[in-house]
N, C-alpha and C positions, 0 to 999 in steps of 0.2 A: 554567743547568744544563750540565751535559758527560755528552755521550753519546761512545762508542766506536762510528766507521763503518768498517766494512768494504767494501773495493769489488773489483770482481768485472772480468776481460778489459780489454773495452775503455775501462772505468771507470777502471779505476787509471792506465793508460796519460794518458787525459786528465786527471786528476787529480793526477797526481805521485807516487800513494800508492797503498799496499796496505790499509795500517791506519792509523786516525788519531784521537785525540780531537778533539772540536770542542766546542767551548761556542756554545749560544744561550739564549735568553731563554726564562726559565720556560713553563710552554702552549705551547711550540713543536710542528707539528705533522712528519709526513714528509717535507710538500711542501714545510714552511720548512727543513729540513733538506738535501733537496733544492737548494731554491733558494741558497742559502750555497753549496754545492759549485759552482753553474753546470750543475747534471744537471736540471733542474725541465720542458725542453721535450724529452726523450728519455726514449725508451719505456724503460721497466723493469720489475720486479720487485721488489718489498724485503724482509725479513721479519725478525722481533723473536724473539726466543727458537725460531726456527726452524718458526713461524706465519707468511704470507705477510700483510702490510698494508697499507691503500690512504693516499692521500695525507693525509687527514683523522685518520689515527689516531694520538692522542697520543703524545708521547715523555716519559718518565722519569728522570731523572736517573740516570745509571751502565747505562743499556741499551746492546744491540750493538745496532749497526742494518746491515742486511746488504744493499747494493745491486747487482743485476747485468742487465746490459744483456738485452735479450728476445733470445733465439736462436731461430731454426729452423733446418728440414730435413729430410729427409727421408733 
């Protein structure tokens, strides 16, 4: 399958990219999605049609997936 990811600050930075397709293997979940990039042991956020997702939540074929590093502050 190929999903379209989006990455967020300091994500793209390490990553190389802003936007990107990636293909993985049918039943892939967040966290394998995740782990392909090298983001799988840092803290995030993700979210799918703009619903926040946890690591276990399936991916679809032609979905955005939206990942950005956790912020605080005050």
């Amino acid at each position: 399958m190929r999903i379209q990811v989006k990455l967020i600050g300091q994500f793209s930075l390490k990553c190389g990219f802003t936007e990107k397709d990636v293909e993985l293997p049918d039943a892939s979940t967040v966290a394998d999605a995740l782990k392909k990039l090298g983001l799988k042991d840092l803290p995030y956020v993700a979210s799918i049609g703009g619903h926040g997702v946890k690591d276990e939540a399936p991916l679809k074929d032609g979905e955005r997936l939206v990942v950005s590093p956790v912020f605080s502050g005050g």
